[in-house]
N, CA, C and O atoms as a GROMACS GRO file, in nm:
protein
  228
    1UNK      N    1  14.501   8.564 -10.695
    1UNK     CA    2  14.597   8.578 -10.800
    1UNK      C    3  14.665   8.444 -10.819
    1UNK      O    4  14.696   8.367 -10.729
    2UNK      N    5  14.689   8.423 -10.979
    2UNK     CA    6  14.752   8.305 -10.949
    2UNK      C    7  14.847   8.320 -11.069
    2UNK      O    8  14.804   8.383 -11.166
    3UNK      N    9  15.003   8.257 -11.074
    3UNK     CA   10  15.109   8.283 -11.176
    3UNK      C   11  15.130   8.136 -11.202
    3UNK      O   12  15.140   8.039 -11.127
    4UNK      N   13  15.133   8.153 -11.348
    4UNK     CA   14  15.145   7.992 -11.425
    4UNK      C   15  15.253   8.046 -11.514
    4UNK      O   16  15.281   8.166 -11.522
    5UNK      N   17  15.317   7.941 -11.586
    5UNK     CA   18  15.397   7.937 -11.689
    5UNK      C   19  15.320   7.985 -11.845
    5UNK      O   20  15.215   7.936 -11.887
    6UNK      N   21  15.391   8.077 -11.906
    6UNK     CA   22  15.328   8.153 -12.019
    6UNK      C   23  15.358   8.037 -12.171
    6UNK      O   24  15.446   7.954 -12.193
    7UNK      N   25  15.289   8.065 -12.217
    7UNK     CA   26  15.300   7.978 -12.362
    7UNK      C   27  15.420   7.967 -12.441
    7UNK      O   28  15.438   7.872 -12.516
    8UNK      N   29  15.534   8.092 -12.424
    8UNK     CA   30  15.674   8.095 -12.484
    8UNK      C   31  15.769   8.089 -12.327
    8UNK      O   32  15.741   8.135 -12.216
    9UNK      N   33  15.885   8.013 -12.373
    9UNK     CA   34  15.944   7.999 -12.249
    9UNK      C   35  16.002   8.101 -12.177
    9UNK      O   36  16.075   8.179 -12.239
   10UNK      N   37  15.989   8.113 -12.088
   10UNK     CA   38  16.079   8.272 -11.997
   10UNK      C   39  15.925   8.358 -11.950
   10UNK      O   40  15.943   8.455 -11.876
   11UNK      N   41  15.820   8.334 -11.979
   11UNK     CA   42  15.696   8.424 -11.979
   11UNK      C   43  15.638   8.371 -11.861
   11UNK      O   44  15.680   8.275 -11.797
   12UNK      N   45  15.543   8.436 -11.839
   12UNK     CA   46  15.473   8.414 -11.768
   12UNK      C   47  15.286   8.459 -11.734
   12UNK      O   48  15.249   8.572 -11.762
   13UNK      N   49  15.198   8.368 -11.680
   13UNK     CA   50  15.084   8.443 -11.731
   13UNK      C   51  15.003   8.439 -11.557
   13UNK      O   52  15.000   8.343 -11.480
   14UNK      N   53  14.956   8.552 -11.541
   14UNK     CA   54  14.914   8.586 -11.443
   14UNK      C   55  14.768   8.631 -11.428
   14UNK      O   56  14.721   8.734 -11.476
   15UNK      N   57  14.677   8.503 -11.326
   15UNK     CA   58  14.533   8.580 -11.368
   15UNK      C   59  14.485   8.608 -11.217
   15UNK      O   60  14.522   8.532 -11.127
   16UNK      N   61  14.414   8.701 -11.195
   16UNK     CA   62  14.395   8.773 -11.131
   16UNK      C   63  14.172   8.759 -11.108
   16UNK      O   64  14.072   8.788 -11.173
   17UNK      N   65  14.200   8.711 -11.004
   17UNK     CA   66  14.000   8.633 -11.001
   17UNK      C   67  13.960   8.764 -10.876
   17UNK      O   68  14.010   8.806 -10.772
   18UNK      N   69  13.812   8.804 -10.980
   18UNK     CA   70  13.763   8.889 -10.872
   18UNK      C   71  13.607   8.853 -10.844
   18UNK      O   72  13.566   8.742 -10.880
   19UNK      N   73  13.556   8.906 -10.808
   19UNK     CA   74  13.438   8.889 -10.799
   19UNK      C   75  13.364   9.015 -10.835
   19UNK      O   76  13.241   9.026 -10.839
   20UNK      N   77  13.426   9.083 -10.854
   20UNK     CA   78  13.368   9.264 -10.914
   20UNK      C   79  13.418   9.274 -11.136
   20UNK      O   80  13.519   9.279 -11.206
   21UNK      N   81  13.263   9.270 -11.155
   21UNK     CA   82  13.228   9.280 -11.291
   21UNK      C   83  13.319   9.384 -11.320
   21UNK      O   84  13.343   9.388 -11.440
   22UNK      N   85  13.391   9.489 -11.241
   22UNK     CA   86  13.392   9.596 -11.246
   22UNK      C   87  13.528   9.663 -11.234
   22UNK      O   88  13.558   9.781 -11.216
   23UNK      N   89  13.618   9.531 -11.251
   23UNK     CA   90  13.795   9.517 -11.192
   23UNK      C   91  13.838   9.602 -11.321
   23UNK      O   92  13.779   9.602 -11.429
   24UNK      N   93  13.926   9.658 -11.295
   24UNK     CA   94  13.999   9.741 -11.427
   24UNK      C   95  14.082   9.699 -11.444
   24UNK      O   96  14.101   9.620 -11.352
   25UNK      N   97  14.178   9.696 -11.528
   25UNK     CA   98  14.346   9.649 -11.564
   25UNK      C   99  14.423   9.747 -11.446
   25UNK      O  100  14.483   9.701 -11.350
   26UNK      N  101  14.408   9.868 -11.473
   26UNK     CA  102  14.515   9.938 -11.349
   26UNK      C  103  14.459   9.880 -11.217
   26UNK      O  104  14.528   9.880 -11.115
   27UNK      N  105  14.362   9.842 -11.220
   27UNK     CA  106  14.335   9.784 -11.037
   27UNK      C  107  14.420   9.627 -11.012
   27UNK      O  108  14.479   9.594 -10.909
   28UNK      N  109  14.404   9.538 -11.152
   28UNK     CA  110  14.482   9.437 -11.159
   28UNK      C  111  14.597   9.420 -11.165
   28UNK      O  112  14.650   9.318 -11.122
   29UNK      N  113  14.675   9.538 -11.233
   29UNK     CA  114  14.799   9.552 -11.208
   29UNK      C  115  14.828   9.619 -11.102
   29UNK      O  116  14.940   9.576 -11.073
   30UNK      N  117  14.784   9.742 -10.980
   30UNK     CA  118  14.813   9.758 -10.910
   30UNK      C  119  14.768   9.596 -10.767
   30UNK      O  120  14.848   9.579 -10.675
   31UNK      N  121  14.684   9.536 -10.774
   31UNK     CA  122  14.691   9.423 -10.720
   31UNK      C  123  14.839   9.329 -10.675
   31UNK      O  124  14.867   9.261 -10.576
   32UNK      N  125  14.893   9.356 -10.768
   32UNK     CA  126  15.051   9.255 -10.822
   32UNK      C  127  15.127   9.340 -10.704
   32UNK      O  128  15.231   9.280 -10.676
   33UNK      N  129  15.117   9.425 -10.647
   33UNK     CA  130  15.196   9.514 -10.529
   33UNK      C  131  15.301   9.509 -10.561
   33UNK      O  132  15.290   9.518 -10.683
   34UNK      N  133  15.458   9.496 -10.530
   34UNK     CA  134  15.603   9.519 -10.579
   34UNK      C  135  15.611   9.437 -10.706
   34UNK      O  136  15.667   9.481 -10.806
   35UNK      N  137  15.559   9.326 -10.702
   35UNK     CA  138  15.583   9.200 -10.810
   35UNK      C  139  15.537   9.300 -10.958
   35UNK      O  140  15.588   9.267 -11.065
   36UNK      N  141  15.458   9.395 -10.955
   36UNK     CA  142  15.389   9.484 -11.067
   36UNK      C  143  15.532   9.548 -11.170
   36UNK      O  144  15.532   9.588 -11.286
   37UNK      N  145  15.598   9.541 -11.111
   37UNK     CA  146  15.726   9.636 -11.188
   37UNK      C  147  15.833   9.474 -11.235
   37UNK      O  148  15.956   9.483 -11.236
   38UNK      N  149  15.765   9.347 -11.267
   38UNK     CA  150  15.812   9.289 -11.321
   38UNK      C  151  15.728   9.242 -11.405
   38UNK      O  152  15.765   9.149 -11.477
   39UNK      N  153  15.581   9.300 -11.418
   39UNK     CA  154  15.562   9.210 -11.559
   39UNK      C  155  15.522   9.352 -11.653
   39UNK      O  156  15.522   9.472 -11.626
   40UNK      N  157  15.489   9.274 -11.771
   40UNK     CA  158  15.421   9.388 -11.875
   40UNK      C  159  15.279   9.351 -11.911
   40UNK      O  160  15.272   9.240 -11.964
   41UNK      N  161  15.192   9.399 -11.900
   41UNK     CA  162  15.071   9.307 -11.888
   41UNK      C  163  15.030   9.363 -12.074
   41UNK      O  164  15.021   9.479 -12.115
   42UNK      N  165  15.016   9.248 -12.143
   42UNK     CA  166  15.015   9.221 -12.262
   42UNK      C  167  14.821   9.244 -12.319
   42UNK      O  168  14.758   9.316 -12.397
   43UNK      N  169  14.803   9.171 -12.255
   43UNK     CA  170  14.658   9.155 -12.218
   43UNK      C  171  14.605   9.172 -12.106
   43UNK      O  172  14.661   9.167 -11.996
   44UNK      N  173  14.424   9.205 -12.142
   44UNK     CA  174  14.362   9.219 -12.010
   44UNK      C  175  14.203   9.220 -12.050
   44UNK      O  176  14.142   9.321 -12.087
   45UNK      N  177  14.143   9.081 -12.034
   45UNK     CA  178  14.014   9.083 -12.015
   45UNK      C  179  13.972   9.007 -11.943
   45UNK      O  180  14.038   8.913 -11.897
   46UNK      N  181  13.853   9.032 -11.917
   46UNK     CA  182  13.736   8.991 -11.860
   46UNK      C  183  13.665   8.848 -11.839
   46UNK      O  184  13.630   8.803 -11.948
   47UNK      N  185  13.637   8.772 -11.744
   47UNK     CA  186  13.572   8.614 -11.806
   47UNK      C  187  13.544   8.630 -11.889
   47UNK      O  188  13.532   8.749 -11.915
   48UNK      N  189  13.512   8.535 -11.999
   48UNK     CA  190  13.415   8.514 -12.099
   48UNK      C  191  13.473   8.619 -12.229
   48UNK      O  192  13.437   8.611 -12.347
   49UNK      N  193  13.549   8.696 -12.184
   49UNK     CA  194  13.576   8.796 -12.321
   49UNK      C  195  13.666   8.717 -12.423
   49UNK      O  196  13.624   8.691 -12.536
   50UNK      N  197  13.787   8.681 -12.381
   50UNK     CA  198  13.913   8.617 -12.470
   50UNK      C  199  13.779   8.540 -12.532
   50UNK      O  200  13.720   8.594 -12.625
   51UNK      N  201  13.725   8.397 -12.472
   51UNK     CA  202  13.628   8.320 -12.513
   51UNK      C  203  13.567   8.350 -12.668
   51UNK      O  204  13.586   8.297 -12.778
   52UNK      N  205  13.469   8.481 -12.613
   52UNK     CA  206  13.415   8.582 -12.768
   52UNK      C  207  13.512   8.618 -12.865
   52UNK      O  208  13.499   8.621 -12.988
   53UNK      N  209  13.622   8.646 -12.786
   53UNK     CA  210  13.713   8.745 -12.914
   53UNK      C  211  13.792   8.600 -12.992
   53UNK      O  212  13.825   8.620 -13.109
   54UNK      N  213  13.809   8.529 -12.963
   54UNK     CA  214  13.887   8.355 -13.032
   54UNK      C  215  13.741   8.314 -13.136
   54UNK      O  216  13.744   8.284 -13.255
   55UNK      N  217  13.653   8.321 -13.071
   55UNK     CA  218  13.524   8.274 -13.177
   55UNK      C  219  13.477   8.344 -13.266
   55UNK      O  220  13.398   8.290 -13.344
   56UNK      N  221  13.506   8.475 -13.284
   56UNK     CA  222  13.490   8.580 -13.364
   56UNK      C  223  13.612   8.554 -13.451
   56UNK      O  224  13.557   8.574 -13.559
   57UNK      N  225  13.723   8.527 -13.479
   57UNK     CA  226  13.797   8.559 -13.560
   57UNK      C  227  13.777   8.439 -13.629
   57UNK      O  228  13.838   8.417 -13.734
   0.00000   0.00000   0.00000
């Protein structure tokens, strides 16, 4: 897991590296253990997905 500074100030962006094709958002947010009840997870994909979905539009 790793927490960086989010694109608007006060945010924050949190990515979460697995090695299972197969990670769900509730597994990623339960990952975050107590820290989970401070973020709102806005988004949630996959390597390579954001990638597709930015080149598509």
């Amino acid at each position: 897991m790793k927490i960086e500074a989010g694109e608007k100030p006060g945010t924050q962006k949190v990515l979460v590296m697995s090695s299972s094709e197969k990670l769900t958002k509730k597994q990623a947010v339960t990952s975050l253990g107590d820290k989970a009840k401070r973020y709102v997870v806005k988004t949630f994909a996959k390597k390579g997905e954001k990638e597709k979905a930015e080149k598509a539009s």
